[in-house]
VMD Tcl script that draws the C-alpha trace (Angstrom):
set ca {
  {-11.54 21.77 -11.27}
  {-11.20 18.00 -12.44}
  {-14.70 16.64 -13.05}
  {-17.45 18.56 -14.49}
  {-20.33 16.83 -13.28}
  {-23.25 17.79 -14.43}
  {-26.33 16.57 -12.64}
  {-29.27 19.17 -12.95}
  {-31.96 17.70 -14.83}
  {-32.46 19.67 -18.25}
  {-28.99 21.10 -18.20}
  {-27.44 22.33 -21.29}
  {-23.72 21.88 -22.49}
  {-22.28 24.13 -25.38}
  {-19.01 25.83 -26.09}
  {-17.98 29.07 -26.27}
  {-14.77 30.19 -27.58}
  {-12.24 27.39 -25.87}
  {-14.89 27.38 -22.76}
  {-17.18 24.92 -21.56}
  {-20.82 26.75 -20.43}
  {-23.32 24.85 -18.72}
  {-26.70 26.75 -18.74}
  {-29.24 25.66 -16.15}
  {-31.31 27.98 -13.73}
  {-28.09 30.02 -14.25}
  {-25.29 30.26 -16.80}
  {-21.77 28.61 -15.81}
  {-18.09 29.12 -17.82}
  {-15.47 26.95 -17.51}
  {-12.48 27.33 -19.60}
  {-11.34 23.83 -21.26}
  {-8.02 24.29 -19.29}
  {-9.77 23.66 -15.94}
  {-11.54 20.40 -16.99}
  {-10.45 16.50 -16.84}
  {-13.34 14.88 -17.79}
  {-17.42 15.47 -17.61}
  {-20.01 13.35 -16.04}
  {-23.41 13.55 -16.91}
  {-25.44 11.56 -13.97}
  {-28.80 12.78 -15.37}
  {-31.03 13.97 -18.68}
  {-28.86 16.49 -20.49}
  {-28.73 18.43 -23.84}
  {-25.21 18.32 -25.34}
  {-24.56 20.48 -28.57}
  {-22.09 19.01 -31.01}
  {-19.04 21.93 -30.90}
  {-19.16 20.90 -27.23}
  {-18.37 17.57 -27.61}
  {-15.34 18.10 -30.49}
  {-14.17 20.52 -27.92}
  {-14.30 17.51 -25.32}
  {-12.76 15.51 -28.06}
  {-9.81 17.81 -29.41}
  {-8.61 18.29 -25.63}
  {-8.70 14.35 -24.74}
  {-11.84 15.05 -21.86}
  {-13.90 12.00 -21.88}
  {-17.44 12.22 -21.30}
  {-19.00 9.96 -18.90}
  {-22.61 9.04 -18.73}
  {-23.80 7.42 -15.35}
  {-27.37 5.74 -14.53}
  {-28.70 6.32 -11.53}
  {-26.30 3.94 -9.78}
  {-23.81 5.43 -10.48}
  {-22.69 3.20 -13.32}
  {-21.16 4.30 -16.29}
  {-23.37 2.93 -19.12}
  {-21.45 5.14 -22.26}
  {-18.82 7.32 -23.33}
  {-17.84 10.06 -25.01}
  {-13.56 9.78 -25.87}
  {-11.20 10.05 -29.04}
  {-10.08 7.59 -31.37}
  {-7.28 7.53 -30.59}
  {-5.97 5.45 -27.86}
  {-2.71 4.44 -26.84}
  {-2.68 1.09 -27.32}
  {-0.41 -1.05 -29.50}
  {-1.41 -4.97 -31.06}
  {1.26 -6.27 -29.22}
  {-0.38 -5.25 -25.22}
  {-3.39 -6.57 -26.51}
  {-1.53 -9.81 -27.52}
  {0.12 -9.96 -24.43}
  {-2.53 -9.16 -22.14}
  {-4.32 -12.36 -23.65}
  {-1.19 -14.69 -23.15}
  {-0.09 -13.97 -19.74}
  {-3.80 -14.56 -18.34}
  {-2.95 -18.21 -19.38}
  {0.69 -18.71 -17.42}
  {1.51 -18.44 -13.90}
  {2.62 -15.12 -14.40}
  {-0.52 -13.57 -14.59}
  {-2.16 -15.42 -11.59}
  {0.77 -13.31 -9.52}
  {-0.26 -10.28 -11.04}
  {-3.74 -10.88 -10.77}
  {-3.33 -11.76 -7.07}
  {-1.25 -9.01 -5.85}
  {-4.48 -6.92 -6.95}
  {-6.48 -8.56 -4.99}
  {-3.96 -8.60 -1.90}
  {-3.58 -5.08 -2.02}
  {-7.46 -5.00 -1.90}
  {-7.25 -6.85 1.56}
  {-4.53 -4.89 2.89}
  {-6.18 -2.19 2.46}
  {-9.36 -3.48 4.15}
  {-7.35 -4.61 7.02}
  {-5.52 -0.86 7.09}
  {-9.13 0.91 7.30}
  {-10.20 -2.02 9.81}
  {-7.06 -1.33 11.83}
  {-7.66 2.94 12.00}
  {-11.41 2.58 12.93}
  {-10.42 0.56 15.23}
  {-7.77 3.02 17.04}
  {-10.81 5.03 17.67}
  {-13.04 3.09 18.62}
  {-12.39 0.78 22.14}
  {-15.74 -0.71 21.65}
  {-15.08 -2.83 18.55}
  {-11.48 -3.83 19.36}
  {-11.93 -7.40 20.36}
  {-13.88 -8.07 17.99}
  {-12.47 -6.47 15.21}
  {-8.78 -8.31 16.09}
  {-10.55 -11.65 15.64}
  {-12.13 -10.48 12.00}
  {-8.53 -8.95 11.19}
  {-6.82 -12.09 12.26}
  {-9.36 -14.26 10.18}
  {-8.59 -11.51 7.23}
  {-4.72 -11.87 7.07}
  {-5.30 -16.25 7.21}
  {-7.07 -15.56 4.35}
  {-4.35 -12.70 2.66}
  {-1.71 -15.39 3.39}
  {-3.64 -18.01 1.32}
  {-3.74 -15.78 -1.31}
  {-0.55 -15.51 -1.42}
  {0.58 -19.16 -1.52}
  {-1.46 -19.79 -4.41}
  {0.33 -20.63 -7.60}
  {-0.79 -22.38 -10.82}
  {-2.67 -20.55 -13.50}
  {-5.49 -18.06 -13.25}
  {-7.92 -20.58 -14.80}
  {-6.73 -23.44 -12.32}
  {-7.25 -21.09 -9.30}
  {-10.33 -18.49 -10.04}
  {-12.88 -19.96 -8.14}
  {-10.50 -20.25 -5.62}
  {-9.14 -16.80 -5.59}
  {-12.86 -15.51 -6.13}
  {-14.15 -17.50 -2.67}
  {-10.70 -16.29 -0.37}
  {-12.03 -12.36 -1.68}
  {-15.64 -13.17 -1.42}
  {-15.15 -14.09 2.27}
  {-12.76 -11.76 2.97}
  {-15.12 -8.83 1.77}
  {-17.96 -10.36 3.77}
  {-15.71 -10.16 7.23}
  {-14.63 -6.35 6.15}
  {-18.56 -5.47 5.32}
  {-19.77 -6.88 8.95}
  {-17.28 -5.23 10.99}
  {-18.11 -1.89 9.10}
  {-21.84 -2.39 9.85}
  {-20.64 -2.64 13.53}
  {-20.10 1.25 13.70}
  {-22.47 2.26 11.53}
  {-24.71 4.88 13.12}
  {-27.91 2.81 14.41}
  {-30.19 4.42 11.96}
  {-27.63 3.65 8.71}
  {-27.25 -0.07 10.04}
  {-27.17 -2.16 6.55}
  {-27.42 -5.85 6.36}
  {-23.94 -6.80 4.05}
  {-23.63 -5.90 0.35}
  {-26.38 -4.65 -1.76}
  {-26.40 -4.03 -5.35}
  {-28.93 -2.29 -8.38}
  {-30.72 -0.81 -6.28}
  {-28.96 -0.73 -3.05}
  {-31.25 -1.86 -0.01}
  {-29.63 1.14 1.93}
  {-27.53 4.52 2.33}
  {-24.55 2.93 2.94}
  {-24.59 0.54 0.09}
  {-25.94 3.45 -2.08}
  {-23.43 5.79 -1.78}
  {-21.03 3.07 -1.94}
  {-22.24 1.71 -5.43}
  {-22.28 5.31 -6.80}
  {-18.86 5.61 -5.94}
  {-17.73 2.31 -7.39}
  {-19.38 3.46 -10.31}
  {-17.49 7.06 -10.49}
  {-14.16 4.91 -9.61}
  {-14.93 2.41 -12.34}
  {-14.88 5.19 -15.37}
  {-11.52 6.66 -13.89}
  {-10.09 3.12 -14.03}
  {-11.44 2.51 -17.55}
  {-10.43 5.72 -18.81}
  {-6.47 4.85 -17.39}
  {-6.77 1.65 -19.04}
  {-7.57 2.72 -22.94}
  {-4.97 5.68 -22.21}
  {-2.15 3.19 -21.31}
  {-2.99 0.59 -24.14}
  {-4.83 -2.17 -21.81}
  {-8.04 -3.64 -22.82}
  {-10.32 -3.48 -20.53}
  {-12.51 -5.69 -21.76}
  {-10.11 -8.57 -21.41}
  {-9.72 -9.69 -17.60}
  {-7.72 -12.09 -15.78}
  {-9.80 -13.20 -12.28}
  {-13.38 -11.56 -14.68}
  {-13.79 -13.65 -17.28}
  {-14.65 -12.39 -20.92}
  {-17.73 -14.25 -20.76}
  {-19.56 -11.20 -18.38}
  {-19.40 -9.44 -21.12}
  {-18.49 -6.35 -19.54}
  {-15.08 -4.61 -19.37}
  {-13.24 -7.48 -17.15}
  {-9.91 -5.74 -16.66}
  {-11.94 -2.66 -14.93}
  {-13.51 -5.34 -12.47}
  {-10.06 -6.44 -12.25}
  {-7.95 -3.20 -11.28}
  {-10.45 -1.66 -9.25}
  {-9.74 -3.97 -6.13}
  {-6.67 -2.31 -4.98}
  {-8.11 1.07 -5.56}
  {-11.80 0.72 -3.65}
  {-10.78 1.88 -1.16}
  {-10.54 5.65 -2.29}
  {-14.43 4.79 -2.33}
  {-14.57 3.05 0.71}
  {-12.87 5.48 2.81}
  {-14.76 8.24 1.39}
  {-18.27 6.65 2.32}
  {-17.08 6.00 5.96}
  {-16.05 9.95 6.39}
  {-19.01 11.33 5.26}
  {-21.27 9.16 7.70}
  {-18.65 10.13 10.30}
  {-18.88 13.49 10.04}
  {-22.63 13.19 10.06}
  {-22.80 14.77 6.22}
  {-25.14 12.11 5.14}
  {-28.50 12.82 5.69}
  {-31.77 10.83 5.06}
  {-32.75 13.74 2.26}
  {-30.04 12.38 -0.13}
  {-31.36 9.52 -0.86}
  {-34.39 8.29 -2.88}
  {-36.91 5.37 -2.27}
  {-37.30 2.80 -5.04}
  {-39.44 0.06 -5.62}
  {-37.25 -2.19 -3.95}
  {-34.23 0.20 -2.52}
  {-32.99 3.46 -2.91}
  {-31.44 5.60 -5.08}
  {-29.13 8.88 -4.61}
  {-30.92 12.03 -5.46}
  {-29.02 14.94 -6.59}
  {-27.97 16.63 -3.39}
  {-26.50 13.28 -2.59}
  {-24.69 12.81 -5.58}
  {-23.09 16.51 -4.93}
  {-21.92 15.75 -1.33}
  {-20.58 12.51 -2.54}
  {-18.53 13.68 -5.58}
  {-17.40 16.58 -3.65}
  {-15.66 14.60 -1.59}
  {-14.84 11.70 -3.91}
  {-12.62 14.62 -5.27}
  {-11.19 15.66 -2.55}
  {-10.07 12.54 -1.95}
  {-8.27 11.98 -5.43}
  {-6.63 14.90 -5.38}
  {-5.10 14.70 -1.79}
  {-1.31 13.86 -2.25}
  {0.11 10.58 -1.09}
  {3.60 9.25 -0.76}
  {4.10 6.51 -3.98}
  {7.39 5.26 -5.43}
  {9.33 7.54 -3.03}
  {7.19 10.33 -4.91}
  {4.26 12.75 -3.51}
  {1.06 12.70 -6.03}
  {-2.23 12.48 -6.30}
  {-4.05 9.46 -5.34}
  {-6.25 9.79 -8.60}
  {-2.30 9.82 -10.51}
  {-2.15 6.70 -9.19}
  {-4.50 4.42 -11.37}
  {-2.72 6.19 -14.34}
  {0.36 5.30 -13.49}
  {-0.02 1.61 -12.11}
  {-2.25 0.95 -15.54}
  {1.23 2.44 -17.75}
  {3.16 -0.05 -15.19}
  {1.05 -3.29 -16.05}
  {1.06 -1.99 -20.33}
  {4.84 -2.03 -19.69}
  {5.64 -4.72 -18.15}
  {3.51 -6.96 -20.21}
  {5.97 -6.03 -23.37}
  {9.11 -5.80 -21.83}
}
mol new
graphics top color blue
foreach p $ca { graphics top sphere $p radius 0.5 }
foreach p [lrange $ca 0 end-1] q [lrange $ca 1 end] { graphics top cylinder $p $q radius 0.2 }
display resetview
């Protein structure tokens, strides 16, 4: 196991002995050993020795709204960060140096898109042609990004538009195989207008915490961006680092619906969208896990993909001091 997630309205977490049990309609154990982190995506009781336990074995506990969002956290105090990341991470947002680093985040985000665009299309004769003219369009606008130089604050409305329209071009060629009764109309957000978009905020959201987690564990605050200003008041850096890694998300979202997994059952109506209900959530995260853990050639190395964020986070800590 990596993620307890506990989602079961009512649910209560306490310890026993070095174990984790989680007492709903039915009593669960799970030794400490066995657990990463634990999300709680719905009203829970959580006794206090459970959370030292979560505490003294560096498991962060996540809470999540019904978005999928995390709104709070459980972690230690102590994180390992030094003054001097901090310090740096501030300076280099001003120099052309950080607009490169910045950027390649961001280009990775389109290759990516372009990679999925290019394997659904393999599959799928229908869409080629048009497809090939959105993927041309896409790498005129990668090739922009790349010839941009300058500063970060010079360029970020500039760099924002190129991955704004970019994103729009990847979202309408996804629609175009979209099963006719999933069909969604481009990005929706809090609440989604639409299963697609739901699932796909949820597992931003899940993706977000993993990212925020890698960045106090490396040293990097994520509350101070580079393209996401400081002035959103949210963490910026997390907005930041998850572009090159939404596509664990993305990818997920597109193999349930092609494996016809999603059903119209997961999914809750809202006032003015939907919502994923708890069977949802469990199909998703189920395979948002499988996902992580599959193993992926990086740095001439074979790991997990959920390594990954850990690793590339200790990479930027490191070479902002060296």
């Amino acid at each position: 196991m990596d993620d307890l997630v506990i989602n079961t309205r009512g649910a209560y977490l306490k310890k026993q002995n070095n174990c984790f049990v989680i007492k709903t309609d039915k009593i669960t154990e799970i030794s400490v050993s066995k657990v990463k982190s634990i999300l709680i995506t719905t009203s829970a009781f959580l006794s206090t020795d459970a959370i030292k336990l979560a505490v003294d074995n560096n498991i962060d506990i996540v809470f999540l709204d019904y978005h999928g969002d995390p709104y709070g956290r459980v972690w230690h105090s102590r994180p390992g960060s030094t003054a001097l990341i901090r310090r740096k991470q501030l300076k280099i947002a001003e120099e052309e140096k950080g607009l490169k680093l910045a950027g390649q985040w961001s280009i990775e985000k389109i290759e990516t898109q372009i990679e999925t665009l290019n394997k659904l299309k393999s599959t799928r004769p229908q869409v080629k042609e048009e497809f090939d003219a959105n993927l041309d369009k896409m790498s005129n606008l990668k090739e922009k990004f790349e010839n941009l130089d300058g500063t970060i604050e010079e360029k970020r409305q500039t760099m924002m538009g190129l991955e704004g329209m970019c994103s729009k071009i990847y979202f309408d060629s996804l629609r175009q195989i979209m099963p006719e009764k999933f069909k969604f109309n481009g990005r929706s957000r809090n609440p989604a207008k639409d299963e697609f978009n739901c699932l796909l905020n949820y597992g931003y959201g899940v993706l977000y915490s993993k990212i925020e987690k890698a960045c106090i564990i490396s040293g990097l605050d994520p509350y101070i961006g580079f393209i996401h200003t400081d002035n959103y008041n949210k963490k910026s850096l997390v907005f930041d680092l998850i572009e090159p890694f939404r596509y664990l998300a993305d990818r997920t979202v597109l193999y349930l619906f092609a494996k016809k997994l999603v059903k119209k059952e997961h999914f809750d109506k809202l006032q003015n969208g939907l919502s994923l209900n708890k069977k949802g959530k469990e199909v998703l995260i189920k395979q948002l896990n499988e996902t992580f853990e599959k193993q992926i050639k990086y740095r001439g190395r074979n790991i997990k993909r959920k390594n990954i964020i850990q690793y590339r986070c200790h990479e930027i800590a490191n070479g902002l001091i060296k």
